[in-house]
C-alpha positions in Angstrom: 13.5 -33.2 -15.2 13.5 -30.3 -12.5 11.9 -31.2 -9.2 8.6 -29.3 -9.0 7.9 -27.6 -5.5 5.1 -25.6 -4.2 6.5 -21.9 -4.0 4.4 -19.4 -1.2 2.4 -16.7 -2.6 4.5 -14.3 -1.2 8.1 -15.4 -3.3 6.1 -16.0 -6.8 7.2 -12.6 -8.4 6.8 -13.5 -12.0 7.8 -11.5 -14.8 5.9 -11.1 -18.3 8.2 -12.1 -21.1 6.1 -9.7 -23.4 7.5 -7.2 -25.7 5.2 -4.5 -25.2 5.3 -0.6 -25.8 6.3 1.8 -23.0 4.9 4.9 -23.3 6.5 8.2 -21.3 4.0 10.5 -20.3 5.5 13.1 -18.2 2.3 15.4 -18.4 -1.0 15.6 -19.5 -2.5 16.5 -22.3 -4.4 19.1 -20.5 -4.4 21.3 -17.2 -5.9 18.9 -14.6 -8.3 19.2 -11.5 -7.5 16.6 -9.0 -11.2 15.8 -7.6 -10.4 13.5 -5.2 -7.5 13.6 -3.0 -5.8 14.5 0.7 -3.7 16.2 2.4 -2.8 14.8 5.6 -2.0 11.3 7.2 -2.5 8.3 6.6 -3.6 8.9 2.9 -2.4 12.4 1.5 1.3 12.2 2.6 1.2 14.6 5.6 1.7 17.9 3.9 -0.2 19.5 6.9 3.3 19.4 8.2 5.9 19.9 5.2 6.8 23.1 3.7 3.9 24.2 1.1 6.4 25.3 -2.0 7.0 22.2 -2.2 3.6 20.5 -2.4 2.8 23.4 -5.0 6.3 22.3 -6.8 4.7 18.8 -7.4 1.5 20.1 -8.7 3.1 22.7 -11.3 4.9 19.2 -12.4 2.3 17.3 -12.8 0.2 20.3 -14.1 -3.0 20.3 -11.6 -4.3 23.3 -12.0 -6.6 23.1 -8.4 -6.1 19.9 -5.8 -9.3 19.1 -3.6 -8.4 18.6 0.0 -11.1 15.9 1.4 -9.1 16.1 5.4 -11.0 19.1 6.5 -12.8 16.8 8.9 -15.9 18.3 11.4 -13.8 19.5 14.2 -12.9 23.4 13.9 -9.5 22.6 14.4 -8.9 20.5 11.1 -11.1 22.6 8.5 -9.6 25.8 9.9 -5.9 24.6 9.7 -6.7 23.6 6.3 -7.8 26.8 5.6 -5.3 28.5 6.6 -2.5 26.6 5.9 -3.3 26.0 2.3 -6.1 27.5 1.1 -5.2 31.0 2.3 -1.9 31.7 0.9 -3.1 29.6 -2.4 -6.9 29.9 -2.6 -7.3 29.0 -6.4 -4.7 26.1 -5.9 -7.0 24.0 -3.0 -10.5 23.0 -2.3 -11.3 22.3 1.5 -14.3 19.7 2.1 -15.9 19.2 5.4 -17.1 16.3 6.8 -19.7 15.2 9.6 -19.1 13.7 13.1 -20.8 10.7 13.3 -20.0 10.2 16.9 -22.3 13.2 18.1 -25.3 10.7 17.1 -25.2 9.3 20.2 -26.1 12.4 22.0 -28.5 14.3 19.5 -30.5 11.1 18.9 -33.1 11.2 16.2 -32.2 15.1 15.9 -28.7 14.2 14.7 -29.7 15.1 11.1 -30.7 18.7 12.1 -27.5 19.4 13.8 -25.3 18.0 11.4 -26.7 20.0 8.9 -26.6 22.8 11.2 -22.6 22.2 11.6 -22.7 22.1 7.7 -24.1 25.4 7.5 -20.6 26.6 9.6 -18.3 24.7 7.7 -19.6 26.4 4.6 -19.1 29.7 6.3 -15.5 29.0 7.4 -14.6 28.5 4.1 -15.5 24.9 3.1 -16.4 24.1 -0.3 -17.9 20.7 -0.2 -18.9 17.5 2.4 -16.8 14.3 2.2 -18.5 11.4 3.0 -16.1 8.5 4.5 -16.9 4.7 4.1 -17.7 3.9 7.6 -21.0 5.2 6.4 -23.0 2.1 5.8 -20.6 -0.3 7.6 -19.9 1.1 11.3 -21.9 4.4 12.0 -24.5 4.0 14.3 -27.6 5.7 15.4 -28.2 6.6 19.6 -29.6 2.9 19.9 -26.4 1.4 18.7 -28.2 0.3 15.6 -26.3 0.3 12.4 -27.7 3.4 10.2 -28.8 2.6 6.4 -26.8 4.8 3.8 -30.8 6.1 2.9 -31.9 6.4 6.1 -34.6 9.1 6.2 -33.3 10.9 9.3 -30.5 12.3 7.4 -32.7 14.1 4.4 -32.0 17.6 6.2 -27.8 17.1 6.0 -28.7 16.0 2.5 -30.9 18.8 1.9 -28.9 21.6 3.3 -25.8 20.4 1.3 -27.9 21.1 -2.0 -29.2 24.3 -0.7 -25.9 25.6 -0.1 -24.8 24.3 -3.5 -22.0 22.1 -1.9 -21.1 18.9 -3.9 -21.1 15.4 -1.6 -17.8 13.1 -2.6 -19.7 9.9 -0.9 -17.5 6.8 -0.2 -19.7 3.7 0.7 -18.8 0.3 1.2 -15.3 -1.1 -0.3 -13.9 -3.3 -3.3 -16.5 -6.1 -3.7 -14.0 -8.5 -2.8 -14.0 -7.5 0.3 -17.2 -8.7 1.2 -16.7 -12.1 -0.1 -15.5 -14.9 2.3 -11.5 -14.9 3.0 -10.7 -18.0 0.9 -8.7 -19.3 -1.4 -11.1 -17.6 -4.6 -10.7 -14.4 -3.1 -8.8 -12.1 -5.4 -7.7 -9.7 -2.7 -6.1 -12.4 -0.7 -2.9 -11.4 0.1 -3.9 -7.5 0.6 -6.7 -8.4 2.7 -4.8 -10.5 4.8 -2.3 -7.9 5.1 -5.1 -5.7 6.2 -7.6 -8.2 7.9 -9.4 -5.0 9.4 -10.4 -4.1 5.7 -12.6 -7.2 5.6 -16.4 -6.8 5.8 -18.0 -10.5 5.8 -22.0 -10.5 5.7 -23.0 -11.0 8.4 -21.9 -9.2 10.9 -21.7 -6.5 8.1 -24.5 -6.1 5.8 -24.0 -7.5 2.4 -22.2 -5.4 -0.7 -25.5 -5.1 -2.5 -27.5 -3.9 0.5 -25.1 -0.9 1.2 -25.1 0.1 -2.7 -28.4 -0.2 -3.5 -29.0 1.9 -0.1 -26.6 4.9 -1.9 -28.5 4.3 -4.9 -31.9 5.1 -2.6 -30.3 8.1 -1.5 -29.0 9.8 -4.8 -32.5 9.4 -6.2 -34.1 10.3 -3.1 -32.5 14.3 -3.4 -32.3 15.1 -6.8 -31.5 18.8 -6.0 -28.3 17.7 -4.3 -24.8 16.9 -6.3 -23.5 13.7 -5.2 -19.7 12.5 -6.6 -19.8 8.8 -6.2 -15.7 8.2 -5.2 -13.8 5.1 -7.0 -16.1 4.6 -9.6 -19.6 4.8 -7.8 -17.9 2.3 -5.4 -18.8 -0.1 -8.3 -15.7 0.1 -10.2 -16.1 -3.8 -11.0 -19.9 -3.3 -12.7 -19.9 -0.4 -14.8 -23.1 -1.7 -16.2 -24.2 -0.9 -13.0 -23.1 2.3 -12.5 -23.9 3.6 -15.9 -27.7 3.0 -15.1 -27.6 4.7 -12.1 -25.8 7.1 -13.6 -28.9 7.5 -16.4 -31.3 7.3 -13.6 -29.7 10.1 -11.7 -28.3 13.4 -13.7 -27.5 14.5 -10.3 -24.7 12.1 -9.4 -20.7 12.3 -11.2 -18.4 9.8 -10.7 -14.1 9.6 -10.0 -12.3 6.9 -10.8 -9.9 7.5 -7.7 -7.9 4.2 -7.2 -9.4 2.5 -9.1 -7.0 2.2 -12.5 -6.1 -1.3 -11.0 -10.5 -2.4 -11.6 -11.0 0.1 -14.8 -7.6 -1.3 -16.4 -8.4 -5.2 -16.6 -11.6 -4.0 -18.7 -10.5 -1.8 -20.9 -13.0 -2.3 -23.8 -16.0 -2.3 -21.0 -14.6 1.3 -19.2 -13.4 3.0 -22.1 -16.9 3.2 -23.4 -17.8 4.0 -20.5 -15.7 7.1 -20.6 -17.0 7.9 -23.8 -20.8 7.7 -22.8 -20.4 9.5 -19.5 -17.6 12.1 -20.7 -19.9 14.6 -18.8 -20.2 12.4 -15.6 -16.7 11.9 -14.5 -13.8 13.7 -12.6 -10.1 12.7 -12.8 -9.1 12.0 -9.0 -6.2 9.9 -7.9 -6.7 9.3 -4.1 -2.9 9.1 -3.7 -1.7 12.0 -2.3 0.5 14.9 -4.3 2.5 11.9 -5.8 4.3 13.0 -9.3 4.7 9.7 -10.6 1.1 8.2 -9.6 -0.1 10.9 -11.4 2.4 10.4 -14.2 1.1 6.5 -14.2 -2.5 7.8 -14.6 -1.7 9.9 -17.6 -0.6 7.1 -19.2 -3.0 4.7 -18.6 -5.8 7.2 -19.6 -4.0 9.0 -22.5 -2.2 5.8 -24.3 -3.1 2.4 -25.7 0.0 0.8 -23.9 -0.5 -3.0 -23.0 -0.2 -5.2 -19.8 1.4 -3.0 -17.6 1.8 -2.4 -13.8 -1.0 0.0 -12.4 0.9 0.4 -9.1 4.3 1.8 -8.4 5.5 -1.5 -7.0 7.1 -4.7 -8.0 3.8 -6.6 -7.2 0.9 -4.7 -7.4 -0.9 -4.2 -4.4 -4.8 -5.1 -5.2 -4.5 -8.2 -7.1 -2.2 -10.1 -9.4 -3.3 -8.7 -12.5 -1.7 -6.0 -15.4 -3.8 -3.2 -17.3 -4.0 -1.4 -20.2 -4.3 1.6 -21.4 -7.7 3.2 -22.6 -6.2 5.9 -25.0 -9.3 8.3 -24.9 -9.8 10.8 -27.5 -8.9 14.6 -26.4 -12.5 15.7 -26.4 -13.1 13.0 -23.5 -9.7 14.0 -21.4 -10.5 17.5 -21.7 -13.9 17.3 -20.2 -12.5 13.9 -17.4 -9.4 15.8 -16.6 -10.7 19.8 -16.5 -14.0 20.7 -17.6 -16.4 19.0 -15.7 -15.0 19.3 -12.5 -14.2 22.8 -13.4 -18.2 23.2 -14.3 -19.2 20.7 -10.6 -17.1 22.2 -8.1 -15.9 25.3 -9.1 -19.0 26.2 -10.8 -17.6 27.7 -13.9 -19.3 27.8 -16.9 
C-alpha cells in the first residue's frame, strides 16, 4: 500500500476523470452590449495606450456591438482622454462613465454632496454617459470627520438625485464576495486567493459587516426611485439570488450584471437560470474582464449551452475557488433581451 502524505494546497491540481461535452462557441447568438467593463490598468488591459484597431478587431470578433468604458474617473484628465481617444473616432462603439472623487470630502465637508453632483453635471457635459460607483464605497470612504460614510447616507441624495435628472444610469459596486468578510480560516472558500491578495480581506470589525453595507445599498435604491441604479456582479449578492430577486421586485428601478461572477452563478445553475428567466428584463451581459476574446468566448458558452463541470476561468486552477460550473443554456428570448435589448433600452435609451 502507497505511503499517504499530506500534499500543499498549492501542488493539489486534480483532474476530473469525467466524460463530459465540450461545446465550441466562437460567437453569440446575438449582437452583444458589454455593460460592464474597462479600459485602462489594472482591470481593462491598458488599451488607453495600444493601438485602437485593434481593440475594435477583438470586439468585431467577439461581436459587441457597443463596450461600456467604466475608467473615465472624476479628474478632467481621464474622462477627456477617454473621450477622445475612443469615444470620438468610434462614438457608437464606446460608452464613457464618470465617477466621483471621494477625496474632496474632506474639504467640502457636509456640502460634498452638492459639489459632487455639481461635477456630475460637467461630466455629463463633456460627454459622459453614466456614474460608476467603485467598492471603496461602504468600506473606506470617509466623510470630513474621518468617519466611515454609510452606502445610504442622506448627504449624498443630491449626487443621487442629479444622476436621475440627467437620466444617467449608476453601475454601483458595494462591498465584495461574501467570503471576504468571513474570518481567514481554514472554512473559508476563498482561501488561497485571499491570501494571495490579503488586502482584499474585509473582517468585521474594523470593517462593517457584509449585511450592513448591502442592506445600506438596498436603503439607497429604494430611497431614489427616479434614479437607474445597475447593481455590478450580480447586485453584489451573486451567492443569494433569493435575495437579490426581492430587491429586485421591490425596486423596478434597479438592473443587475452578472460581471465576474460565472464562477458564483455557475455552481447554482438550477437556482440562477431561473433567475434569468424571471428577471429577463433586469439584467445586462457584462464581463468585467477587459476586451478579452476568449473570456468572452467562455461566457457564451456558459450562458448559451447546457455543458457540464467545466472551468469558468481561463486557468489551470481557477482563481476564486476550487469548484467547476455548468452551463445555463437559456432560451433565445432570454439571451436576446440579457445580451442586447435591455441594455440597449437602459443605457442607450432605445426603444
Amino acid at each position: 500500500m502507497p505511503q499517504l502524505t499530506d500534499v500543499p494546497l498549492s501542488e493539489f491540481h486534480p483532474r476530473s476523470r469525467l466524460t463530459t461535452r465540450v461545446t465550441e462557441v466562437t460567437a453569440p447568438r446575438f449582437p452583444v452590449i458589454d455593460a460592464h467593463n474597462h479600459l485602462k490598468e489594472p482591470f481593462g488591459g491598458g488599451w488607453d495606450k495600444r493601438p485602437l484597431n485593434e481593440l475594435i478587431d477583438i470586439l468585431d470578433a467577439a461581436q459587441v456591438q457597443t463596450y461600456i468604458d467604466l475608467d473615465g474617473g472624476w479628474g478632467e484628465d481621464i474622462l477627456n482622454a477617454h473621450l477622445d481617444y475612443f469615444k470620438a473616432p468610434a462614438p457608437e462603439r464606446f460608452m464613457i462613465f464618470g465617477g466621483v472623487d471621494w477625496s474632496q470630502w474632506a474639504v467640502q465637508g457636509d456640502h460634498f454632496g452638492e459639489w459632487a453632483a455639481q461635477r456630475l453635471r460637467l461630466q455629463a457635459e463633456r460627454g459622459a454617459q453614466g456614474l460608476k460607483i467603485w467598492k471603496p464605497f461602504g468600506l473606506h470612504v470617509t466623510d470630513q470627520h474621518g468617519q466611515l460614510v454609510a452606502v445610504d447616507d442622506r448627504r449624498l441624495d443630491p449626487l443621487w438625485q442629479t444622476a436621475g435628472e440627467l437620466g444617467l444610469p449608476v453601475m454601483i459596486h458595494v462591498a465584495d464576495p461574501v467570503a471576504f468578510f468571513d474570518p481567514l480560516d481554514p472554512t473559508n472558500e476563498r482561501w488561497e486567493e485571499l491570501h494571495a491578495h490579503p488586502d482584499w480581506h474585509f473582517p468585521s470589525p474594523p470593517f462593517p459587516s457584509f449585511m450592513t453595507i448591502l442592506n445600506g445599498f438596498a436603503n439607497l435604491v429604494s430611497q431614489h426611485p427616479a434614479t437607474t441604479f445597475i447593481g455590478a456582479h450580480v447586485a453584489c449578492y451573486s451567492e443569494n439570488l433569493a435575495w437579490v430577486g426581492e430587491l429586485l421586485d421591490r425596486c423596478p428601478n434597479l438592473y443587475v450584471d452578472p460581471s465576474a461572477r460565472i464562477s458564483e452563478l455557475g455552481r447554482q445553475p438550477y437556482a440562477a437560470r431561473r433567475f434569468f428567466l424571471k428577471y429577463a428584463d433586469r439584467i445586462l451581459f457584462g464581463t468585467d474582464a477587459g476586451a478579452d476574446l476568449d473570456y468572452y468566448r467562455l461566457c457564451y458558452r456558459f450562458y448559451e449551452t447546457d455543458d457540464e463541470y467545466f472551468n469558468y476561468g481561463l486557468g489551470d486552477i481557477p482563481g476564486q475557488g476550487r469548484w467547476q460550473i455548468y452551463g445555463l443554456y437559456l432560451p433565445d428570448e432570454v439571451l436576446q433581451k440579457f445580451y442586447h435589448h435591455n441594455a440597449a433600452r437602459v443605457l442607450l435609451k432605445q426603444s
